[in-house]
N, C-alpha and C positions, 0 to 999 in steps of 0.2 A: 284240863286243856287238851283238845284234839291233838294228836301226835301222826305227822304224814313221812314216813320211814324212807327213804333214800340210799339204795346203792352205788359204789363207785368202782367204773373197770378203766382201769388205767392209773397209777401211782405217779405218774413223771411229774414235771415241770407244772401243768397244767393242773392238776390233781392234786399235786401239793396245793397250789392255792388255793383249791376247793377248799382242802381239808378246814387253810388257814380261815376263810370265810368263815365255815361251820362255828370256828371255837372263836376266832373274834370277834362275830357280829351276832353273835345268837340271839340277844336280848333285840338287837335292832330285826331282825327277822321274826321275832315273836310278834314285837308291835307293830310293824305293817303286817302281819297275816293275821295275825290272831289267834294261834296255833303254834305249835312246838314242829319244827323240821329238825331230824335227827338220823346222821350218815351210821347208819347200820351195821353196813361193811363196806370193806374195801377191797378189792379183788386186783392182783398182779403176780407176776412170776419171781419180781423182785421184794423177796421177803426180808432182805437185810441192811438195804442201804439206807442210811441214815440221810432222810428227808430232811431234818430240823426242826419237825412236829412231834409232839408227843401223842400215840393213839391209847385208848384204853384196850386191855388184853382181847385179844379174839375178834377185834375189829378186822387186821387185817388178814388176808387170807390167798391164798393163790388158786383155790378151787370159785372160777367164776360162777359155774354152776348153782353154787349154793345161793349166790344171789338173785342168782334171772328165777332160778325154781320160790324161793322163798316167797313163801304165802303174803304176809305184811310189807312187803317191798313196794311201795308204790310209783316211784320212779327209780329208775336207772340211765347212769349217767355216765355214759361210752366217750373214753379221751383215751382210747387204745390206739386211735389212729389206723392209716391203711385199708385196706380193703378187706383181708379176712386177719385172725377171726371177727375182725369188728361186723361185719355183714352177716356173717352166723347172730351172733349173741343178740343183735340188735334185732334182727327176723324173732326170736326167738322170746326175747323177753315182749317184743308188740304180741305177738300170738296168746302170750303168757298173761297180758290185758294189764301190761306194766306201760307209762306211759315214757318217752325218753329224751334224753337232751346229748344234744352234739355237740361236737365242734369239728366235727369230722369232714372236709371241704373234697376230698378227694373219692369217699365213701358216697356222698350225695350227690356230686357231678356222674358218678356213672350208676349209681342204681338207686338215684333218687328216686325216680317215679316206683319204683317194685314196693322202697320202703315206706310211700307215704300210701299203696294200696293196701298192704296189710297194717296198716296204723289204722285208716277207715274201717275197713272190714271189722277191726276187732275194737271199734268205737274206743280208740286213744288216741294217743295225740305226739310229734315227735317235732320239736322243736331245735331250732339249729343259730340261733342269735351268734353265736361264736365263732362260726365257719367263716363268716367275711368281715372284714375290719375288726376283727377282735374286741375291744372294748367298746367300738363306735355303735350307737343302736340304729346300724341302718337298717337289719331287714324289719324289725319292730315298726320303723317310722313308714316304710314301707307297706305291709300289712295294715298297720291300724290307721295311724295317723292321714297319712298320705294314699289312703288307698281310694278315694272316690276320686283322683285321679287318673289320667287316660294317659302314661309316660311314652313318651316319643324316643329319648335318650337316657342313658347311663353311661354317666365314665368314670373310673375309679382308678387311682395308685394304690393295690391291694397287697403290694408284697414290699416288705421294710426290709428286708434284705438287699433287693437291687433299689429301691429310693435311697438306701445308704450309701451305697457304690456311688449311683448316680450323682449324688450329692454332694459329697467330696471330689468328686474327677469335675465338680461344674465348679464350689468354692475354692478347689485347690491346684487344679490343674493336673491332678493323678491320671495315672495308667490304672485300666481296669483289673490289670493282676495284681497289681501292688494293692490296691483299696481292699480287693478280695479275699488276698490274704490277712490282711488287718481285722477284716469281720468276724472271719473264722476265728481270731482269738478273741477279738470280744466277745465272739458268743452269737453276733447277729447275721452270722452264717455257718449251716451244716458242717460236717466234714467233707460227706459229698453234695455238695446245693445245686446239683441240675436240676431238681425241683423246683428251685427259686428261679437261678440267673438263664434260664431257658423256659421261661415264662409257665411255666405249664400249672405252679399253686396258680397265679392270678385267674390261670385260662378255669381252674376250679371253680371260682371265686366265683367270676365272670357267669358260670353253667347257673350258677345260684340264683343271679343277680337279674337276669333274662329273665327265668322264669315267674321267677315275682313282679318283675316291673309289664312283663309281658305279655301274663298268662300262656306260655307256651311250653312241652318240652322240646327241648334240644338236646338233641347228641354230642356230646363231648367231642366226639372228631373231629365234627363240623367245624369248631372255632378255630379260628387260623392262629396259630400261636408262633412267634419268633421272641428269643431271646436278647439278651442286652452284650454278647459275647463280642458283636464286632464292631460296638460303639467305641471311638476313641478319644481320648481327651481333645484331640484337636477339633473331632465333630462336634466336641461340645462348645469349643471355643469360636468355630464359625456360626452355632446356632445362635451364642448370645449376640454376635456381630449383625445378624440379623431379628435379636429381638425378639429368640425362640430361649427357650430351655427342652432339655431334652429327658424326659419322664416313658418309664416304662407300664405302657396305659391300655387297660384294658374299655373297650369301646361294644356297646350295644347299643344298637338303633331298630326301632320299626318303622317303617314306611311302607304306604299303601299293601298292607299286611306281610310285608317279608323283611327277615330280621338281616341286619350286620352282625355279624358275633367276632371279635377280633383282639389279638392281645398282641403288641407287638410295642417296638420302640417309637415313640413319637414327642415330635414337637410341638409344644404349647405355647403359644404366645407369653409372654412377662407378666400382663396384668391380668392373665387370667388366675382363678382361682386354684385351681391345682395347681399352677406352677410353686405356688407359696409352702405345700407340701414338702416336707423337709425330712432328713435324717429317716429314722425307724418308723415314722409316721405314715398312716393313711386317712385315704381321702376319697371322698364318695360326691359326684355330683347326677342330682337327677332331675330330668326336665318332667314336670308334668303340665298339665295342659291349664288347669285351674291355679294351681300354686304358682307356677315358672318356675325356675333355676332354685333350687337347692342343694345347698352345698356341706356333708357332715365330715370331719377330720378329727383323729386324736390317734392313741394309742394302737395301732394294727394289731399289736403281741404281746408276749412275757408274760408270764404267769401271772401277774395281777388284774391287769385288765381282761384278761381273758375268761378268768373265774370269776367275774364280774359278770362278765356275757353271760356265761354258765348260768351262776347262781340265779341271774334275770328269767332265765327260760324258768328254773325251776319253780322260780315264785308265782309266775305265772300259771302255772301248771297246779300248784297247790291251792291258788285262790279261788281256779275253776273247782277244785278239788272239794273245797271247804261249803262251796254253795252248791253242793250235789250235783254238778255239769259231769257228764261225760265225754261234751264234745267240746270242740272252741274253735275261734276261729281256724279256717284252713292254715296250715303249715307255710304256706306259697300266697295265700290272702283271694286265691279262687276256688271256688267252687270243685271239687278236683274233678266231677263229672264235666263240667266245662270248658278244662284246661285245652287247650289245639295245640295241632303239630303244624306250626306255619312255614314256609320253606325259609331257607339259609343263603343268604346271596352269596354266590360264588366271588372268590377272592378277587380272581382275574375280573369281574366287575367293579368292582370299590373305586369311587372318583373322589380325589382329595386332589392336594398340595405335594411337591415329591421336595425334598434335599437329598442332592445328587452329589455324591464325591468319587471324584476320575485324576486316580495317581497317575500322570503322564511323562512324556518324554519331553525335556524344553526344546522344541524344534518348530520351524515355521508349519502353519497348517493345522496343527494338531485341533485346533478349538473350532476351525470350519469343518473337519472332517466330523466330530462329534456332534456339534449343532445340526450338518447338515443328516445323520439319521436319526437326532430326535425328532426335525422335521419332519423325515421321511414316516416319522410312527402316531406324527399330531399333539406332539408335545411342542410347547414354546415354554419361552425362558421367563422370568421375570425380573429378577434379578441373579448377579454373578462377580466371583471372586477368585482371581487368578492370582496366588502368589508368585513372588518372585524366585527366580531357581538363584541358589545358593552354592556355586563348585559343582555346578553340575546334577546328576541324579534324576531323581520322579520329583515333581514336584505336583500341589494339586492343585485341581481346577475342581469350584462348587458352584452349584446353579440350586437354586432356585425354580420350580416350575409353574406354570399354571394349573389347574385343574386340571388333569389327564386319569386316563382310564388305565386299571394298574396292570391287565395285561401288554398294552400296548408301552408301558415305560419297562416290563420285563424284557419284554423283546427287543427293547433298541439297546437295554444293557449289555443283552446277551451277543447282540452283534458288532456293540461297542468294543466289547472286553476281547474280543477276535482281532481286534486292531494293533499293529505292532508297535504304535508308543503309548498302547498302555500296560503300564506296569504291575499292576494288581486288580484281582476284582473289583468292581466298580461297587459302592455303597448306594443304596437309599436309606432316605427313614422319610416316613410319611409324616404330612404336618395337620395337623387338626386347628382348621380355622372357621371351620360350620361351627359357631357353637350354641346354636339356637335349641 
């Protein structure tokens, strides 16, 4: 039986479940390939801790080198994370005419394009199933499935760290420091998670998700990324007053060839579909033009699902393998000769829904004075809710807007927040109610 050899650089979380894969499905991997898949080696710095897998002797090893060089290696399979040395080894083993699989979301948002040109050039192939929703097969549905489609939208809850936050502060009524610290010991947040609760995995996620649905690159700069740090339980309490939930959603749109790229806090309506998105979970919804609305959710993370992704690239990788292919479909599902650079609409243009929250002083005036400069900026109201002041204090006022253009509701904040009974920065969060 054909035997297609496999490398692995990275030991963590991720890697353990590889391993787990290798030795508890082998026999299921035989009979959909037809062929013997067998982890080679394993390459990490950490050569002592006690994973909970048993490897055979000389499996593992800290010299990565000996993998990417090794003649019989026919994949390599990078869960080192980060930017280098993962971008070395990965340049290194494509050159080397090994073929690779990710899950590296941060690695791809910013030298995606460099790494799928030397994957071409040295006719292999570098798959990434794992970088976005983890166990969910979107970019697969994407690529194959769903690809004689023409997609208009994608929106996605890609990080299960703040949908867990988010989650509990909307069923429980929690402060965002309080939930945050909770995750941290379960485990379903960092030590340090600016990565997560300052959007900027999603805005990763998001660079991926573009490209595929879009055929474009995009600069990772470009996406406008805001975190979930000044949501409060109360904003979450006036969104359901109104019939929102409040999800931290990563948003790509084309129209008339220029993209939306955006990852920020937002309101979703109750019966929409991702509001249903729950706990550690994600959720992928994408418009295309033939199909309409699909919608993919399950697992975002953890080591099982995620070595599920994994092992998916590599089988596909081997099958092309098995029928003498040296090429396979594009990485992105275009042409990569084909791929364009369409422009990026500027932030300050974005026309949605605004939820407005303005801690004020209880005194006569205060709510004509406000109204009267969102007028001044061409915002109107649609609906509003004025609590009642309790002994005094800031108490707040929420509005509701109509469609406005988003540099024009900056500006009336900014001149709002200048006003002497207001008491704190003034909040928005945008509401997503296009959802065609």
């Amino acid at each position: 039986m054909k035997t297609i050899k496999v490398g692995l650089l990275g030991f963590g979380t991720i890697g353990t479940g590889v391993v787990r894969v290798f030795q508890n499905n082998a026999r299921v991997l035989e009979q959909r390939l037809g062929l013997r898949l067998e982890l080679a080696g394993i390459a990490d710095l950490d050569m002592t801790t006690d994973r909970g897998v048993v490897l055979e002797d000389g499996v593992l090893t800290n010299d990565a080198q000996s993998l990417l060089n090794h003649p019989e290696i026919d994949i390599i399979i990078e869960l080192i994370g980060g930017y280098e040395p993962a971008r070395t080894f990965v340049l290194q083993a494509l050159k080397n005419g090994k073929h690779v699989v990710t899950a590296n979301k941060a690695l791809l948002a910013l030298y995606g394009e460099e790494l799928l040109k030397v994957a071409a050039e040295n006719q292999v192939s570098i798959l990434f199933e794992a970088a976005v929703g983890g166990g969910i097969p979107v970019l697969s549905a994407i690529r194959e499935n769903l690809g004689a489609n023409n997609f208009s939208a994608v929106q996605g809850i890609l990080n299960g760290t703040c949908n867990y936050i988010l989650t509990r502060m909307t069923e429980n009524g929690e402060d965002f420091s309080l939930v945050l610290g909770d995750a941290q010991k379960l485990g379903y947040a960092e030590a340090d998670p600016t990565f997560d609760i300052e959007g900027i995995d999603t805005a990763h996620k998001l660079s991926i998700l573009i490209s595929m649905c879009f055929g474009t690159w995009i600069d990772f700069k470009q996406i406008y990324t805001e975190g979930i740090t000044r949501i409060s339980a109360l904003d979450i309490q006036f969104a359901r007053q109104f019939g929102y939930q409040v999800k931290l959603l990563a948003i790509g749109k084309m129209e008339e060839g220029t993209i939306e790229a955006r990852v920020h806090p937002t309101m979703v309506p109750e019966h929409y579909a991702l509001s249903d998105v729950r706990g550690v979970f994600n959720g992928v919804r994408l418009m295309g033009d033939f199909v309409g609305p699909v919608v993919l959710q399950g697992r975002g993370a953890g080591m099982d699902a995620t070595a599920s992704a994994v092992m998916g690239d590599v089988i596909s990788l081997s099958r092309a393998m098995a029928g003498g292919s040296t090429r396979m479909t594009p990485p992105l599902g275009f042409q990569p000769s084909l791929m364009q650079r369409l422009p990026v609409k500027a932030m300050a243009d974005i026309v949605c829904h605004y939820y407005l929250r303005f801690m004020v002083s209880d005194q006569p005036g205060v709510l004509a004075a406000i109204s009267g400069i969102l007028g001044k900026y061409d915002i109107s109201i649609s609906s509003m809710v004025q609590s009642e002041a309790k002994g005094g204090g800031w108490v707040p006022i929420v509005m509701v807007t109509h469609e406005a253009r988003e540099d024009n509701v900056r500006r009336a904040l900014a001149e709002i927040d200048e006003l002497a009974v207001i008491g704190d920065k003034s909040l928005l969060i945008r509401m997503e109610n296009n959802l065609s």
